[in-house]
C-alpha positions as CSV (number, residue, x, y, z in Angstrom):
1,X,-24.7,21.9,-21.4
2,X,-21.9,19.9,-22.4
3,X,-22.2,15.7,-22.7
4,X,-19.4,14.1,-20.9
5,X,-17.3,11.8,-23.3
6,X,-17.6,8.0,-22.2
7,X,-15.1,5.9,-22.4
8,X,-15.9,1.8,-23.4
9,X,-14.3,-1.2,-21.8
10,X,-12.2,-2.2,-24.2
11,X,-10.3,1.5,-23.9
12,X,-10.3,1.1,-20.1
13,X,-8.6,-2.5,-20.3
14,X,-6.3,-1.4,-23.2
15,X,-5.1,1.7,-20.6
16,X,-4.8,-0.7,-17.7
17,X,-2.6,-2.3,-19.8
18,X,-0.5,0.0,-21.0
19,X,0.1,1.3,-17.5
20,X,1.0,-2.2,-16.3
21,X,3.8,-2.6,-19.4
22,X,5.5,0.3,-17.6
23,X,4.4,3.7,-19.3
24,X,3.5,6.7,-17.0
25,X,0.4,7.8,-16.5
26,X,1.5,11.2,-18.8
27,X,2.5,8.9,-22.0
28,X,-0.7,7.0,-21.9
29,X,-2.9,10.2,-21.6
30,X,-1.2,11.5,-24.3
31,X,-1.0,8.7,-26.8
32,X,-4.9,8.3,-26.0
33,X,-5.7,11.9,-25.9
34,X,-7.9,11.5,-22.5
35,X,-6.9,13.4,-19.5
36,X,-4.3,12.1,-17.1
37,X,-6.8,12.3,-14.5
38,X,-9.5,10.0,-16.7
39,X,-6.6,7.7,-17.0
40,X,-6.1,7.5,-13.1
41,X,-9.5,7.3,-12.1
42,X,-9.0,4.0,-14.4
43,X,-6.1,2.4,-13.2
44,X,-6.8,3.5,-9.6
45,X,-9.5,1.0,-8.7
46,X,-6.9,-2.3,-10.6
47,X,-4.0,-1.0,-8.7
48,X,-4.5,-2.5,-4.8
49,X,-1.5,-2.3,-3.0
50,X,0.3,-5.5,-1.7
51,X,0.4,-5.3,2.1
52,X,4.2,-5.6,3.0
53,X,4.1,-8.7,5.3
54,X,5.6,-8.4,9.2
55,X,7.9,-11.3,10.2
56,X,6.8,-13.2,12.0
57,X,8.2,-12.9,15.9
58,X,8.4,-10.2,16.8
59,X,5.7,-9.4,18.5
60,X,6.7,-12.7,20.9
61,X,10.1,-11.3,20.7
62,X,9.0,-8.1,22.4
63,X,6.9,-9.8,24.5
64,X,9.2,-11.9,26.2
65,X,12.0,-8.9,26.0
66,X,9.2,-7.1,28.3
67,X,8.6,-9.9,30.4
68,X,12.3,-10.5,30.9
69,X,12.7,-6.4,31.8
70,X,9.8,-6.8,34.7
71,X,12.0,-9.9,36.3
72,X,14.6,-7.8,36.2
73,X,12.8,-4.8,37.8
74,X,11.1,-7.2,40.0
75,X,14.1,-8.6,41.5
76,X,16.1,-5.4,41.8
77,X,13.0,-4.1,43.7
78,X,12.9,-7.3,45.7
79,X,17.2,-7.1,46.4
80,X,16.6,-3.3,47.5
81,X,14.0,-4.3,50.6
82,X,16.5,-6.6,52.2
């Protein structure tokens, strides 16, 4: 059976690296001679996605915008019975 090839931390960091100075994922499998799915499996665990923040609002913005549409309905309602 054959052993699978280890790779040491220093190779890992010095992948990361490369990957964060702008090189694809192609270039540095290449350069390193590992396979371009070694070197994701690398940087996929570093590379967290930043949450893209909401602004803030409009969730109160909706809520009175709802609010404001059941006065309305309300009223209307209210103006009809008369």
């Amino acid at each position: 059976m054959k052993r699978r090839r280890t790779y040491t931390r220093d190779f890992k960091i010095s992948v990361i690296r490369e990957i964060e100075s702008g090189k694809t994922l192609a270039q540095v499998s290449r350069e390193n001679a590992a396979p371009t799915a070694t070197v994701a499996q690398t940087v996929a665990p570093t590379a967290t996605p930043t949450p893209t923040p909401t602004p803030p609002g409009f969730e109160l913005l909706f809520a009175v915008a709802g609010i404001g549409v059941a006065i309305v309905i309300y009223t209307n309602k209210k103006r009809r019975r008369r």
